[in-house]
C-alpha positions as CSV (number, residue, x, y, z in Angstrom):
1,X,-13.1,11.4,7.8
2,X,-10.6,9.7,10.2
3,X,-12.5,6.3,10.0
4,X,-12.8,6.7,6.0
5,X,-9.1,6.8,6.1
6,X,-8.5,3.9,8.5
7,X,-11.0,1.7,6.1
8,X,-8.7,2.7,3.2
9,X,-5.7,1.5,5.4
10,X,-7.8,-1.3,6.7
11,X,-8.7,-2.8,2.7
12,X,-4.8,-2.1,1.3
13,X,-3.8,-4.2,4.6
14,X,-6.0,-6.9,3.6
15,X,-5.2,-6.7,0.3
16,X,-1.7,-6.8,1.1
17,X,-2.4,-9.9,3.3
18,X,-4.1,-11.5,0.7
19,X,-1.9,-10.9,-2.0
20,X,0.9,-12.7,0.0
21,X,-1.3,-15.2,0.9
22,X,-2.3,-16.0,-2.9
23,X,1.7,-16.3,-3.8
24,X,2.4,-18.6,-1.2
25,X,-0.1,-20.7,-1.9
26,X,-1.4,-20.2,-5.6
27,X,-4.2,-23.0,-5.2
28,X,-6.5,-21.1,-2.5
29,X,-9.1,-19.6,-5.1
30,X,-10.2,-16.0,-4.5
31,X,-14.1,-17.1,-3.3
32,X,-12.4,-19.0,0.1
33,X,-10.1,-15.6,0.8
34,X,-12.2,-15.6,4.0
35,X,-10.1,-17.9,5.4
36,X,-7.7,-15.0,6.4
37,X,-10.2,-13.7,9.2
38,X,-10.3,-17.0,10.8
């Protein structure tokens, strides 16, 4: 259960990341949001 809860955390923190990412630069197209893990 404890790892089900960190993957939760884990996806919002990425999505979090991604969502800044997106405003600051509006031309990086969801399909390249792997860019991130680099």
């Amino acid at each position: 259960m404890a790892a089900y809860f960190s993957w939760l955390y884990f996806i919002q923190y990425m999505n979090n990341v991604y969502n800044k990412a997106e405003r600051a630069a509006p031309e990086v197209s969801p399909c390249s949001h792997t860019y991130i893990l680099k």
